[in-house]
N, C-alpha and C positions, 0 to 999 in steps of 0.2 A: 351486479359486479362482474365486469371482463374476468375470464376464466383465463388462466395460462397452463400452457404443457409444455415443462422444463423435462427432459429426459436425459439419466445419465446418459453419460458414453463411455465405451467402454476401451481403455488403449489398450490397441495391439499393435506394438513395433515401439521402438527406438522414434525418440520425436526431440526435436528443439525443445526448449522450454525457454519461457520469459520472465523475467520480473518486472512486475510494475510498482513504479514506487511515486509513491505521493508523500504531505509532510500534512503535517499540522501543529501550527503553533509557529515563532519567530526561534531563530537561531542561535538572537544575539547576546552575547552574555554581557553587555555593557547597560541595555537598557530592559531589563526583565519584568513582563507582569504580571502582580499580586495575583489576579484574577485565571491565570493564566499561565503558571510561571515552568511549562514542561515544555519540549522540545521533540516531536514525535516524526520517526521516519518510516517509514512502513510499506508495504504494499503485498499484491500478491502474486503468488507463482503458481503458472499453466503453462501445460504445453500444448504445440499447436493441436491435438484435437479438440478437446474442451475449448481454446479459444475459438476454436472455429465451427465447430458443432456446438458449443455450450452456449459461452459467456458472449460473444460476437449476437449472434443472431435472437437471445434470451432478454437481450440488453435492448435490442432494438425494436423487440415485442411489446417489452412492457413497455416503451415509450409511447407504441402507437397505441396501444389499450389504453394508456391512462391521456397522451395528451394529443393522440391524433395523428403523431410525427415523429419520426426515427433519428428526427435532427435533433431535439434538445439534449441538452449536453448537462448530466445531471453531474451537482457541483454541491456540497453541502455547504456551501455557508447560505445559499440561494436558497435552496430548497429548506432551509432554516428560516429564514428572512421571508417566505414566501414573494421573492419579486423575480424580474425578469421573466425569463418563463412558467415561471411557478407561483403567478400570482391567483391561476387556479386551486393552489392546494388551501385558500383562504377559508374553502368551502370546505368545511368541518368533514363531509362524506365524501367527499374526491381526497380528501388528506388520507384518510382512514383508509380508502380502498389503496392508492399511492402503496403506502407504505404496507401494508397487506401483502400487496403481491411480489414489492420487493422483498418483503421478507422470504415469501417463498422461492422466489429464485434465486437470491444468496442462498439457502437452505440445499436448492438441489445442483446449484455449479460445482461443478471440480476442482478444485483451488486452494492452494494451502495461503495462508497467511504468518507472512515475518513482521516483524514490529521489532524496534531499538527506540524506548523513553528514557530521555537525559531530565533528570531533576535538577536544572540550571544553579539554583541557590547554592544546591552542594554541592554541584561539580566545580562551581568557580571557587566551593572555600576549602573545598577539597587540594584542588590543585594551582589554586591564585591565577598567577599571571601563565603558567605553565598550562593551565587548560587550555587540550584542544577544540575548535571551534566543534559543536553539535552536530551542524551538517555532515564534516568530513568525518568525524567518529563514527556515526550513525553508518555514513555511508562504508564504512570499512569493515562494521561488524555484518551489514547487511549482505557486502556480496563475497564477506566468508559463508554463513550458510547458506547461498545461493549457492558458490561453488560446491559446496559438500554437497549440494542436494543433487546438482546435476552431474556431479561426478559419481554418488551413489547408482544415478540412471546411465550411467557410461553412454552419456549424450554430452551437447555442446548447450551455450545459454546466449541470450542474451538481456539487454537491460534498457528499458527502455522508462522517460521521465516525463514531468511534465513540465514545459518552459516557464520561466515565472519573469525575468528580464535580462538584457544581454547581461550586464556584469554579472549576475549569480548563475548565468550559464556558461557563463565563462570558471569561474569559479569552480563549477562542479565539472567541467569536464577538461580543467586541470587538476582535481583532485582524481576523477578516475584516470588519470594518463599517470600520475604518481604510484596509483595501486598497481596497477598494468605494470609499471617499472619496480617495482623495491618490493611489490605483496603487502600483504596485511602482517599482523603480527605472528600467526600461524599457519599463513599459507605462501609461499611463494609468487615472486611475480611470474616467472615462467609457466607455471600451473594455472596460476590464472588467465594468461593468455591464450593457450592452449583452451581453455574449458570456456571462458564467458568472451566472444567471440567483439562485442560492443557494449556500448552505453549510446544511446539514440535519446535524444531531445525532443520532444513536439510538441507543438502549441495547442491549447485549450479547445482550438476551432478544429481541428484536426479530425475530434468526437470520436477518439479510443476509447472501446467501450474497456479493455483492461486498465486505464490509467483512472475514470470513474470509479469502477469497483474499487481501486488501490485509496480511490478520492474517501468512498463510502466508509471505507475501514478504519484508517490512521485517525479519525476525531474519536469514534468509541471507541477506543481505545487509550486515548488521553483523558475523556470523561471518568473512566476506569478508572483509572490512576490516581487523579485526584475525589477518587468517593466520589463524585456528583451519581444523582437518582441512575440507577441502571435501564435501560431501553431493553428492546427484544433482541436488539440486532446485536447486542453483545454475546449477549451467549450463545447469535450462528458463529458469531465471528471466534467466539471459545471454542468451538467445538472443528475449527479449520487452522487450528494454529498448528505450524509445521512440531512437530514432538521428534523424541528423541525414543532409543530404543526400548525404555521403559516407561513410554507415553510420557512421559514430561515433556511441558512448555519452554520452563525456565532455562533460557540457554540455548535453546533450538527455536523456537518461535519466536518468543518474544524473551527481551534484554532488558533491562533495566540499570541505567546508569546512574552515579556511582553506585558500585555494589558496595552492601554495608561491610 
């Protein structure tokens, strides 16, 4: 089995910091499924050292250990499905080793993890016709504790997505130009402009290695939610979820909508 050597790093100074966020699951509250019926928005937050000594070059490691190439663009529903480029992990000991060594470098990045899960059933009988759509909620709770986080670091942020098609990017980055304008419910628009400097869109092909990791994240974490069988990667991914000042989750990492 390829060996890998992740090495913290250690920050010294004042840095940008990023959020990467990816989704898992449909949005839509008109058409909900049984199989499936949560709305997950998530990703994670580094600053530029960790991306650039960690997660950048870590990402691109295990690529070539496991597939030869620093190009494939690792996607979980693919790397579920084993196709496209990962119709190698079909091979029961390249899966094994695969996911092996991603585990260990989730394990030793720098990186906190936010997550906002909407329980669609109840959020629409919760608030009927009055429900807000999942994405833009999601997105509103999300770059409230980005801002706390990067305003705790008296630095600047930014936010950066993954393209999915013009209308829903369009979509989203007239929902973040609204937060920019009016705030969230606890934070100001001013202060947010001031502190989270963008929202950046790129497509799939692009092979951000921070919008994969945010990719990796957001499904175990719906898995979570709804009880299905627990994986490994859940409990790195519990153990990087942004906490609050008496290590709680609830509220600082990850959200869950509607609260009972």
């Amino acid at each position: 089995m390829a060996k890998a050597n992740y090495t913290t790093f250690k920050k010294d100074g004042e840095q940008m910091w990023t959020l990467f966020l990816d989704e898992s699951g449909d949005h839509s509250l008109t058409k909900i499924d049984p199989q499936y019926p949560i709305f997950v928005l998530g990703g994670i937050i580094a600053d530029d050292q960790a991306i650039n000594h960690q997660i950048n070059p870590g990402m691109k490691q295990l690529k070539k250990d496991i597939f030869d190439s620093d190009t494939v663009i690792l996607h979980t529903a693919d790397i579920t499905r084993n196709r496209k480029d990962f119709t190698i992990l079909m091979d029961s000991t390249k899966r094994q080793e695969f996911y092996t060594l991603l585990n260990q470098l989730m394990k030793a990045l720098t990186f906190q993890v936010v997550a906002c899960v909407i329980d669609k059933p109840n959020h629409s009988r919760k608030y009927a016709e009055a429900a807000i759509d999942p994405y833009v909620l999601s997105l509103n709770i999300l770059v409230e504790r980005f801002y706390y986080e990067v305003r705790n670091h008296q630095s600047t942020g930014t936010i950066i997505a993954e393209s999915r098609n013009p209308f829903l990017d369009e979509q989203l980055t007239q929902a973040w130009n609204t937060i920019r304008r009016d705030g969230t419910r606890y934070v100001r628009g001013s202060d947010i402009r001031k502190t989270i400097t963008s929202l950046n869109i790129y497509p799939k092909l692009a092979n951000i290695a921070g919008l994969q990791l945010a990719d990796l994240v957001v499904s175990p974490i719906g898995r979570h939610y709804l009880g299905k069988n627990p994986h490994e990667d859940y409990a790195i991914i519990e153990q990087k979820f942004r906490r609050g000042p008496r290590r709680e989750i609830d509220g600082y990492g990850l959200i869950v909508l509607p609260k009972s």
